[in-house]
C-alpha positions in Angstrom: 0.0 0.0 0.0 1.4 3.7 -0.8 2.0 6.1 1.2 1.2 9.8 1.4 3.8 12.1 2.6 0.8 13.4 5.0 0.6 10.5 6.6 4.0 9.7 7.2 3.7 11.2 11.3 0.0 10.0 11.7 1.7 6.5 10.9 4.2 7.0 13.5 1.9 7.6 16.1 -0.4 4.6 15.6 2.9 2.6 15.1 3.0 2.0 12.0 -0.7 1.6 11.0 -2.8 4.3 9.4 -6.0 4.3 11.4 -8.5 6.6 9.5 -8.3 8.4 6.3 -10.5 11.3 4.9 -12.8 10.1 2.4 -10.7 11.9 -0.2 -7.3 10.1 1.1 -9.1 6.9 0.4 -10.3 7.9 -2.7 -6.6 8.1 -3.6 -5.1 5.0 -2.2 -8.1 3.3 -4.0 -6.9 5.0 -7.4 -3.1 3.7 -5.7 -4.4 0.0 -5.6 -5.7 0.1 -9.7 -2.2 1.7 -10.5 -3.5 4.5 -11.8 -0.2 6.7 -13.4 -2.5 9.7 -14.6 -5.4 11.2 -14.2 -6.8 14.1 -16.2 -9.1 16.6 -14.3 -10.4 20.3 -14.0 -10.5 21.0 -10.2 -14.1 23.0 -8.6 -15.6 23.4 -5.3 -17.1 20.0 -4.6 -13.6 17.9 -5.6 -11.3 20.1 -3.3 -11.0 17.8 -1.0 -9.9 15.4 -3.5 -7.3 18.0 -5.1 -5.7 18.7 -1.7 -5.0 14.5 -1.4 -3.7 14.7 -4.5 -1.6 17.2 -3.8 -0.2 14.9 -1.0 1.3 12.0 -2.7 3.8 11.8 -5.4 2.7 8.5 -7.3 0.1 9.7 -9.6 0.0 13.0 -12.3 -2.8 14.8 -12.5 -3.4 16.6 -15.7 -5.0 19.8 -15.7 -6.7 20.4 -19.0 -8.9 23.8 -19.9 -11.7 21.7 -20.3 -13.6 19.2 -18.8 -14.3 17.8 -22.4 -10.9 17.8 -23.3 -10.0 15.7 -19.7 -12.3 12.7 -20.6 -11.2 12.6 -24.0 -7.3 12.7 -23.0 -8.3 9.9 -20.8 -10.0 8.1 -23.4 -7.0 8.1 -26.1 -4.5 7.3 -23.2 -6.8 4.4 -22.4 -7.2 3.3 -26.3 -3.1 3.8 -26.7 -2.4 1.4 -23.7 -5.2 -1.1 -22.9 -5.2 0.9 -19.5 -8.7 2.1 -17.6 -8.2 5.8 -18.5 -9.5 8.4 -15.3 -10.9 11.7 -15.1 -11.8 13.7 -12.5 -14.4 16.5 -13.0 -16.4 18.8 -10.7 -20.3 18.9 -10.5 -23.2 20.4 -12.5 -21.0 21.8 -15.7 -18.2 20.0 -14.8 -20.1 16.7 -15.1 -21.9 18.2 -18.2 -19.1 19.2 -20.2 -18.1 15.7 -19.2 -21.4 13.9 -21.0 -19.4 14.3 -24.7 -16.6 12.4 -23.7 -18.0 10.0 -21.8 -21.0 9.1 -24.7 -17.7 9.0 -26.9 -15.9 6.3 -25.1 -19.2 4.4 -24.4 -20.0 4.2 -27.8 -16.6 3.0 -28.6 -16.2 0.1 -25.5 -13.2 2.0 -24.0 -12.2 1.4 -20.1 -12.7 4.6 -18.3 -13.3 5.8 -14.6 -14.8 9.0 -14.4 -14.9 10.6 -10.9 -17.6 13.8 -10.4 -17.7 15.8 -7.5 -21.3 16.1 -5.8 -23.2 18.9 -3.9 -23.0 17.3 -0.3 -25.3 14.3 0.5 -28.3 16.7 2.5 -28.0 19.0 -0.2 -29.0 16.9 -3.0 -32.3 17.6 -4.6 -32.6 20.8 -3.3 -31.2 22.5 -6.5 -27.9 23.6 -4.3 -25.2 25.6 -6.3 -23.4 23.4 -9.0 -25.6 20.4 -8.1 -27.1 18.4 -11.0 -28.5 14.9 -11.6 -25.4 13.3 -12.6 -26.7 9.2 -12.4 -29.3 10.6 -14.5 -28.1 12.3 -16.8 -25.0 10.1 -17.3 -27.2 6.8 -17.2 -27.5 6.7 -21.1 -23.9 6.7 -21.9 -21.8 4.7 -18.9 -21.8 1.0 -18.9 -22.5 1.7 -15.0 -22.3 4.7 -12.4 -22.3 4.9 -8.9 -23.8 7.8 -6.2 -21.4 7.1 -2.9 -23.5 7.8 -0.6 -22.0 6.3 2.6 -18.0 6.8 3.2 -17.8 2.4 4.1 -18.6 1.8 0.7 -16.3 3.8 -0.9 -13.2 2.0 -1.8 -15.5 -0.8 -2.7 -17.1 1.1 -5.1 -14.0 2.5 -6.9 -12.5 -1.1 -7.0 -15.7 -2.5 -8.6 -15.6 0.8 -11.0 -12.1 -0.5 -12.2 -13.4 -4.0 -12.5 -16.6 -3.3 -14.3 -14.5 -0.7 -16.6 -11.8 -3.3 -17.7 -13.5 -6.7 -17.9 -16.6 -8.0 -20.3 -17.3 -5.1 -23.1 -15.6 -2.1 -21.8 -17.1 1.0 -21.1 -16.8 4.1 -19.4 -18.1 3.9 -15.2 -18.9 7.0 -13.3 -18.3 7.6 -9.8 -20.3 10.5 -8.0 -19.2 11.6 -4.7 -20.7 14.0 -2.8 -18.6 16.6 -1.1 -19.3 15.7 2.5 -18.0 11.8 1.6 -14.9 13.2 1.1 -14.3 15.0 3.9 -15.6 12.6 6.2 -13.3 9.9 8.1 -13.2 5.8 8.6 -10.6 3.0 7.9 -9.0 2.3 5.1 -8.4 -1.2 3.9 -7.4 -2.0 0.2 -10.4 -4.0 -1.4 -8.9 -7.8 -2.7 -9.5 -9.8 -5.8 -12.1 -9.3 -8.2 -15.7 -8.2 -6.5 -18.3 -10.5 -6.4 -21.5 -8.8 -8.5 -24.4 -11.0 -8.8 -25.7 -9.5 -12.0 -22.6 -9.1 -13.7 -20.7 -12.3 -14.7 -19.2 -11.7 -18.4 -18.7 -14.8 -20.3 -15.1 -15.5 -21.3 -15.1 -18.5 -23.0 -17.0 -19.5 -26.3 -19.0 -22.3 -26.5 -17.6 -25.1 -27.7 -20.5 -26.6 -30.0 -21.1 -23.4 -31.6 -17.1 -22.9 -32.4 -17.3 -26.8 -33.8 -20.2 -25.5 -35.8 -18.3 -22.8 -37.1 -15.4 -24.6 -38.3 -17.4 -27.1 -40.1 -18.7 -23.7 -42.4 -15.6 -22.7 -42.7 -14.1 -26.3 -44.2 -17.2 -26.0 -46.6 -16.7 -22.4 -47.5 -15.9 -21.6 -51.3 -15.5 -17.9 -50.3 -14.7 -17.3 -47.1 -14.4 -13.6 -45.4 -13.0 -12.4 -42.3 -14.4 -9.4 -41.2 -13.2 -7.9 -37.8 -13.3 -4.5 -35.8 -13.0 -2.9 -32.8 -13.6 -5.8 -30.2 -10.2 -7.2 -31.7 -8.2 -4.8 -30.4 -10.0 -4.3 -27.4 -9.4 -7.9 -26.8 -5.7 -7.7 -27.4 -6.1 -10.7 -30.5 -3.9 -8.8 -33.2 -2.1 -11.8 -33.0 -4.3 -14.2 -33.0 -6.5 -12.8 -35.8 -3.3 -12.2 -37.8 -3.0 -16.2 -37.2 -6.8 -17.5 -38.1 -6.7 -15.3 -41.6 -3.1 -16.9 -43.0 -4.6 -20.4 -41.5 -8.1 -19.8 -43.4 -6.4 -18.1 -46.0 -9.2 -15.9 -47.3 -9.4 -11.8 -47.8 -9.7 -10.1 -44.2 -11.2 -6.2 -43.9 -10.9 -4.2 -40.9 -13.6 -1.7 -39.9 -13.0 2.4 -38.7 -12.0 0.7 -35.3 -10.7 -2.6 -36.1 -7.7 -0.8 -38.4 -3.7 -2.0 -37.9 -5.6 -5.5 -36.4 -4.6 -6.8 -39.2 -1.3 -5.4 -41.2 -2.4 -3.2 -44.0 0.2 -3.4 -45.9 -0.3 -8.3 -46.0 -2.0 -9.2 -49.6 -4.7 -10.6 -47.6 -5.8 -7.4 -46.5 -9.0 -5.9 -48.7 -9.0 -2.4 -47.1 -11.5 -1.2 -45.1 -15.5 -1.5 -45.9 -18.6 0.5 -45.4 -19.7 4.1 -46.2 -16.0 5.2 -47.6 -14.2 1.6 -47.7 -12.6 0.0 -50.5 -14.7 -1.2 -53.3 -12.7 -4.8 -53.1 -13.8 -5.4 -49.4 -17.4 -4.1 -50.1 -17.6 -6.6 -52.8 -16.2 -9.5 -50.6 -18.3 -8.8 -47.7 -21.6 -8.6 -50.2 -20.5 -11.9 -52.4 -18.8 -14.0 -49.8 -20.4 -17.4 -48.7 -19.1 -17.5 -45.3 -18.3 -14.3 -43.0 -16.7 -14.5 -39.9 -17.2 -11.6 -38.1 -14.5 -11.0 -35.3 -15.8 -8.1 -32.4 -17.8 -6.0 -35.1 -21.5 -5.0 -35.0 -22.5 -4.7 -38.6 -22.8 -0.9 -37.9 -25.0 0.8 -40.5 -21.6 2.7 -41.4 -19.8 -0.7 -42.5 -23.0 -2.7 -44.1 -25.2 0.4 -45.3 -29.0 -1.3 -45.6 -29.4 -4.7 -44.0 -32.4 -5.6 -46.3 -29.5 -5.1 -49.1 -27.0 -6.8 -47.1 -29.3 -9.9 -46.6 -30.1 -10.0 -50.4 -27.0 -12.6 -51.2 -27.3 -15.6 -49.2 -24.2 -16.4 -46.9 -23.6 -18.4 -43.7 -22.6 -15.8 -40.8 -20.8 -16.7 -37.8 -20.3 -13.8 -34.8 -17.8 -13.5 -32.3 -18.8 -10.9 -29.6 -18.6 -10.6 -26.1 -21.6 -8.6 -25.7 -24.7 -11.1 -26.5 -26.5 -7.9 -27.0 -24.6 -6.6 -30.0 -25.3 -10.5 -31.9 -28.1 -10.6 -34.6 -29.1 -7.0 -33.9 -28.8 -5.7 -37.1 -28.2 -8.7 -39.1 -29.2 -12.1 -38.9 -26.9 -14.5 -37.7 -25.9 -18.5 -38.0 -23.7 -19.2 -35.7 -23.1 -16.7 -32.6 -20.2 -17.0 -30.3 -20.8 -14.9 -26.9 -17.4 -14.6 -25.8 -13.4 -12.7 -25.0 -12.1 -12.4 -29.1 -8.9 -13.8 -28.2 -9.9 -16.6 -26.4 -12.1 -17.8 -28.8 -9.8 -17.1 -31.8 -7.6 -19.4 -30.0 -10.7 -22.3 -29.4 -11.6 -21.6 -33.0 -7.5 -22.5 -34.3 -7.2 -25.3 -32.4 -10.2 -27.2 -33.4 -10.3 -26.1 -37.1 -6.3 -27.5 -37.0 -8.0 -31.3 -35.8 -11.2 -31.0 -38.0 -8.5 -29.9 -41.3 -7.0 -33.2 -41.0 -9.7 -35.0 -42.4 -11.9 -32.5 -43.9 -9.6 -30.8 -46.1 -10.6 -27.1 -47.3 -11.5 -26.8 -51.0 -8.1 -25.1 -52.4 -9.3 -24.5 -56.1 -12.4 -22.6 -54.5 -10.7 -20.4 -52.8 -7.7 -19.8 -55.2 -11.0 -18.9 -57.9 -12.3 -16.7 -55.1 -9.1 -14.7 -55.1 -9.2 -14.2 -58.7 -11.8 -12.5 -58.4 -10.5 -10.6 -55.2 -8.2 -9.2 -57.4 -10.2 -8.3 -61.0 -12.0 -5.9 -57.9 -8.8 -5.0 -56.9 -8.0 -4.1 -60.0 -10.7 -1.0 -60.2 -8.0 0.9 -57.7 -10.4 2.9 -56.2 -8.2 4.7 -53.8 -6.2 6.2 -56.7 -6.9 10.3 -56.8 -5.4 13.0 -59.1 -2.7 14.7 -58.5 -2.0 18.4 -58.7 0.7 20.7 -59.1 -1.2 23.5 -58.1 -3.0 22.8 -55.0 -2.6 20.3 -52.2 -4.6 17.3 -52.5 -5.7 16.0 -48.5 -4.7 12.2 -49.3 -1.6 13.1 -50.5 -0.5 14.8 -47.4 -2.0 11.6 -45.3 0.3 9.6 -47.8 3.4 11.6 -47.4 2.5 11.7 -43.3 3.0 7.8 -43.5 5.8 8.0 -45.5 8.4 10.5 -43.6 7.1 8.7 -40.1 8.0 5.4 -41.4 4.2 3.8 -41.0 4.7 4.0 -37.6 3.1 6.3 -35.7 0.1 6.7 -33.4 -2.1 8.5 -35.6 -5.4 10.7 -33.7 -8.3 12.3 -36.2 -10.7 14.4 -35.5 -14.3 13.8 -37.5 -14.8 14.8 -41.0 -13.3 13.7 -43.8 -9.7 14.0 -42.9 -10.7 11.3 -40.7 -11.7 8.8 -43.9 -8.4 10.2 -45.0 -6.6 9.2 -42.4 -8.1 5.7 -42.4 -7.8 5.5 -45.8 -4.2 6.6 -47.0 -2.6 6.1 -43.7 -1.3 2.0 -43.7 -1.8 0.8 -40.1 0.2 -2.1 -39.4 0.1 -2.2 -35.6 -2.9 -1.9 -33.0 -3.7 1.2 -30.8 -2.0 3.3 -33.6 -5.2 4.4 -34.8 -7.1 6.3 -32.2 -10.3 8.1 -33.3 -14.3 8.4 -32.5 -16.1 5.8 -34.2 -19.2 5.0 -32.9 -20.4 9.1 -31.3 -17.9 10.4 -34.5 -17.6 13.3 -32.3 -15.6 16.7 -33.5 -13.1 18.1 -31.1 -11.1 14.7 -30.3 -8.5 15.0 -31.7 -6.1 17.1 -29.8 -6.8 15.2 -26.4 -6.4 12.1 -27.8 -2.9 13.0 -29.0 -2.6 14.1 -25.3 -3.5 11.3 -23.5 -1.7 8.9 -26.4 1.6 10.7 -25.6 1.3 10.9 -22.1 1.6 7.6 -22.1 4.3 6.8 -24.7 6.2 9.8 -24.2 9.2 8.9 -26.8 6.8 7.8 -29.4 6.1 9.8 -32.7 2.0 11.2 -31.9 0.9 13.1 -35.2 -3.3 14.5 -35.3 -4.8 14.9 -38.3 -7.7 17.1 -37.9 -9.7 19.8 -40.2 -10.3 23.7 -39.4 -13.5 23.0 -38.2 -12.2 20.3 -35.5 -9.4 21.9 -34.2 -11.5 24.4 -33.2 -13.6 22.9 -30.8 -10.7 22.0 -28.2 -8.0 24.3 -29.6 -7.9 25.3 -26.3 -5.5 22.2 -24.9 -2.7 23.6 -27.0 -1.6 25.9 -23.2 -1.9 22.4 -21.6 0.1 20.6 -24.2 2.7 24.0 -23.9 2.1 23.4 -19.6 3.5 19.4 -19.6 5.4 19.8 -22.3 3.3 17.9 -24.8 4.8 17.4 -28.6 2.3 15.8 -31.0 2.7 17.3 -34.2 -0.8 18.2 -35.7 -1.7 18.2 -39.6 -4.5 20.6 -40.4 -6.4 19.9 -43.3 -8.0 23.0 -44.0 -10.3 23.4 -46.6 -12.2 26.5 -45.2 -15.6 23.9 -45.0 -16.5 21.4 -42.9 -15.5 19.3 -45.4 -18.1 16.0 -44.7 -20.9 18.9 -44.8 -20.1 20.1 -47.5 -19.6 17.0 -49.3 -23.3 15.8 -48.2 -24.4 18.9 -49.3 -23.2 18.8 -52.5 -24.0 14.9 -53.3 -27.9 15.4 -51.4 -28.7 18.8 -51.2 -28.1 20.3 -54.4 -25.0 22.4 -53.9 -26.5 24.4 -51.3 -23.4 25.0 -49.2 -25.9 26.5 -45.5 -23.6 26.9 -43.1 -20.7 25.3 -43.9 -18.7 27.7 -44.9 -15.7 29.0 -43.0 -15.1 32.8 -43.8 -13.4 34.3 -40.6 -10.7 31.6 -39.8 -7.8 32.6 -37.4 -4.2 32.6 -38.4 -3.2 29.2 -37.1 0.4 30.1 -37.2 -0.2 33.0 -35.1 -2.5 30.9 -32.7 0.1 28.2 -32.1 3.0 30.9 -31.9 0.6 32.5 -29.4 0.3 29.5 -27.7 4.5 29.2 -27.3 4.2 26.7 -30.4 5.5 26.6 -33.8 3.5 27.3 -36.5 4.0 26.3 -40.5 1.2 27.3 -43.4 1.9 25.1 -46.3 -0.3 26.3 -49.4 2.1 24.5 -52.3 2.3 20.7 -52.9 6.0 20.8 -53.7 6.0 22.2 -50.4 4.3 19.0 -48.3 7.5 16.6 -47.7 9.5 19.4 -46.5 7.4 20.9 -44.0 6.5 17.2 -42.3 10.6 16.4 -41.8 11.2 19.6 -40.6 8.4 19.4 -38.2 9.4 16.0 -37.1 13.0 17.2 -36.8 11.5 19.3 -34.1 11.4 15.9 -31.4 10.9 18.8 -28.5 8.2 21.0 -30.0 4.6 21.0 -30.6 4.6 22.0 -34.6 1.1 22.7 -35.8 1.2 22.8 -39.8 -1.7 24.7 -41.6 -2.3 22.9 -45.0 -4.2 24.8 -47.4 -5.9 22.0 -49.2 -8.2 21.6 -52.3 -11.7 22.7 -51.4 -13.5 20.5 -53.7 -12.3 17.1 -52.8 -14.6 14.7 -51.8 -13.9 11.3 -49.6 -14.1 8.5 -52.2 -15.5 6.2 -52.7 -18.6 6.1 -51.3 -21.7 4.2 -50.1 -24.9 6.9 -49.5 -26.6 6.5 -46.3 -29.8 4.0 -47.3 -27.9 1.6 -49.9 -26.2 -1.3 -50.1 -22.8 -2.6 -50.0 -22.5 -3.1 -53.5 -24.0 0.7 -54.8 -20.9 2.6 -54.4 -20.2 5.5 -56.1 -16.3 5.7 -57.2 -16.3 9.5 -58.0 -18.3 12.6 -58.6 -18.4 11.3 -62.4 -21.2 8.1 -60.8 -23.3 11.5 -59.0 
């Protein structure tokens, strides 16, 4: 157990054991116990308690951020970079509600967060006290659980059972509300043990055996196999073991928004991603396959557009979740598998190993079913023109992945820099690729790259964001100059919200209502203001230059201002409604 430097004389005087902590000193030998490193906050009246505990040890950082926002989602990217429970600690009523975007951000996402509000003290609530607000309610929607401490015994219990509910099962984000008054108060400490014992919550680990036999019988039968796999892969730590299953099936593998570097870009087996703006090879596969795998995905409306499209070619679907909730919720499924990714993956190897012995797989099928693989492949859908004249957005993302070797950790924002990003930047590695998938919510960027270097502090963090994003937590760039923060960000700027715009001109028309940026700030002169550098780039020829010399600059935040083509559009495309297979390739298909 740690120990604060308060308590060093208390300790003393009880020889040697600590008799009764504040509320708030408990709070923090509770965070002590998880290992929490970091912790990203914005202090106010009801945490002070908590601040002045903090204060008193030396084993965790606290953060201080300019915004509440900008804390969850810093504690959200540090959580997606490492695998870690991420934690924030806000104050009440408008701390907790600037909170609400981050935390519906990570929930939609699965991420493991702790989330610690302040509260008006325990008689106070309901009476509409100053800073007070409904913060289980409000929350509810958006945590995978939250607690209201209302008594100071239960409160180490609680926090341990946060942690445990945060990490294990699907992750999510858990809040814990503490009243003012629980802080202050006084009673033993003693460090909770093991995992907590919670009658409605027992997450299923293992798959079931019958249905993973099942599963490998469709795959030795499969003429055109598909892997398909997202997010849950890399919350699940199975990069290797998916990498693994697809060379031992030996059919065309896509990963989704959140499932990208799962599987190396960059292996002939990979098809690109699918969906809205994926590549027109893995739409294809997913819509003319005859057995999918799906691997921790949820058939989101962004990956399979219209299910009554999707179910129009007949195919055997097996699903590997570990929420049961997520399976057949969209889409019909044969064969579900409620269970931890990795673990099954493993089951699924070792039994479709033994059953290959005697079943063998048909070969010819599947060498035919990469012919035609490739005739799609052949359409090169990704390819765009280049220009002399003005910078084209994917060729920046290309030259990004280029001069950083492939291997950075890579942040968006939302928009289309973001398809961009996924799109022209090859991820070969899990937990490079840290963005909003599921909320797609503006703003992330910059945090994320905070959190993500936080806690890889020698690594290479670049965040790719637009005009319009940046914007919206442009603030964090004194807290990045404060710790000493470096990402080096790559602004897209086309003077729209680009994705708007785009919709707008595909759906509405042309009619360009309100996405039109006429009254930008100098970014060069913001970051410079900020104790940054600052780089406009307006000239392609320029591009490769400015990136090396920004990433030169190891000790200093470089923000670089690219003046892009305004009427590039995210290719290719799927329109909200249609099917898989009713892409458009370019404006000449509108």
């Amino acid at each position: 157990m740690e120990t604060t430097k308060s308590e060093s004389h208390s300790a003393s005087a009880t020889g040697g054991q600590v008799q009764e902590l504040m509320g708030a000193e408990i709070l923090v030998k509770a965070l002590q116990a998880e290992n929490v490193k970091h912790i990203w906050g914005y202090p106010g009246g009801s945490v002070l308690y908590i601040y002045d505990a903090l204060y008193k040890q030396d084993t965790m950082q606290h953060v201080l951020v300019r915004h509440e926002q900008a804390a969850v989602h810093a504690a959200d990217g540090y959580a997606r970079a490492t695998g870690d429970v991420g934690v924030a600690l806000v104050t009440s009523g408008p701390g907790v509600t600037n909170a609400v975007t981050g935390i519906a951000t990570a929930y939609m996402d699965s991420i493991p967060m702790v989330v610690i509000s302040g509260q008006v003290p325990t008689h106070a609530i309901g009476e509409d006290a100053f800073q007070e607000c409904d913060t289980v309610g409000i929350t509810r929607p958006c945590v995978k659980h939250n607690f209201l401490v209302r008594d100071i015994k239960d409160l180490a219990d609680t926090l341990h059972k946060a942690f445990y509910l945060a990490r294990t099962g699907r992750p999510g984000p858990v809040l814990v509300d503490i009243p003012k008054d629980i802080t202050a108060a006084r009673y033993k400490y003693s460090p909770a043990k093991g995992e907590p014992v919670m009658r409605s919550y027992a997450p299923v680990v293992k798959g079931h055996q019958g249905q993973i036999k099942k599963a490998v019988q469709m795959l030795l039968q499969a003429e055109r196999p598909m892997i398909y796999s997202g997010g849950g892969v890399i919350l699940s730590d199975a990069s290797a073991e998916l990498q693994q299953f697809v060379k031992m099936i030996g059919a065309p593998c896509t990963n989704t928004l959140m499932g990208l570097g799962a599987y190396p870009s960059t292996d002939k087996q990979f098809v690109g991603m699918p969906g809205m703006h994926g590549t027109y090879e893995a739409n294809m596969a997913m819509q003319h396959c005859d057995v999918l795998i799906a691997v921790g995905a949820r058939f989101d409306d962004r990956v399979i557009g219209n299910p009554k499209h999707f179910a129009q070619n007949p195919r055997k679907i097996v699903h590997i979740d570990i929420d049961p909730s997520s399976i057949s919720k969209r889409v019909k499924v044969d064969v579900p598998i409620v269970g931890n990714v990795k673990d099954v993956l493993i089951d699924l190897m070792e039994q479709y190993q033994a059953a290959a012995v005697d079943a063998k797989p048909n070969k010819d099928a599947l060498a035919k079913w990469w012919q035609q693989v490739q005739v799609w492949r052949g359409k090169e859908c990704m390819k765009f023109s280049e220009s002399t004249e003005l910078i084209k957005p994917q060729s920046v993302v290309q030259k990004l992945w280029e001069v950083t070797g492939g291997d950075a950790y890579i942040t968006s924002d939302v928009g289309q820099h973001q398809m961009w990003a996924a799109q022209y930047y090859g991820f070969d590695k899990p937990r490079r690729w840290i963005n909003s998938g599921g909320l797609g919510t503006m703003g992330v960027g910059l945090p994320y790259a905070m959190g993500v270097q936080m806690a890889n502090p020698d690594a290479t963090v670049a965040c790719i964001t637009g005009e319009g994003s940046i914007q919206m937590n442009i603030q964090e760039l004194s807290t990045c100059r404060q710790y000493h923060l470096t990402p080096k960000i790559l602004c897209l700027n086309n003077r729209y919200l680009g994705m708007v715009r785009q919709w707008q001109q595909i759906d509405y028309s042309s009619r360009y209502a309100e996405s039109y940026m006429d009254a930008l700030p100098d970014f060069v002169k913001l970051a410079e203001a900020y104790g940054h550098v600052g780089m406009r780039i307006d000239k392609p020829s320029d591009v490769d230059g400015a990136l090396r010399e920004a990433f030169k600059l190891k000790d200093r935040l470089v923000f670089m201002d690219f003046i892009t083509d305004q009427s590039e559009n995210v290719w290719p495309m799927v329109k909200a409604g249609k099917g898989l297979t009713e892409m458009l390739l370019g404006s000449e298909d509108l």
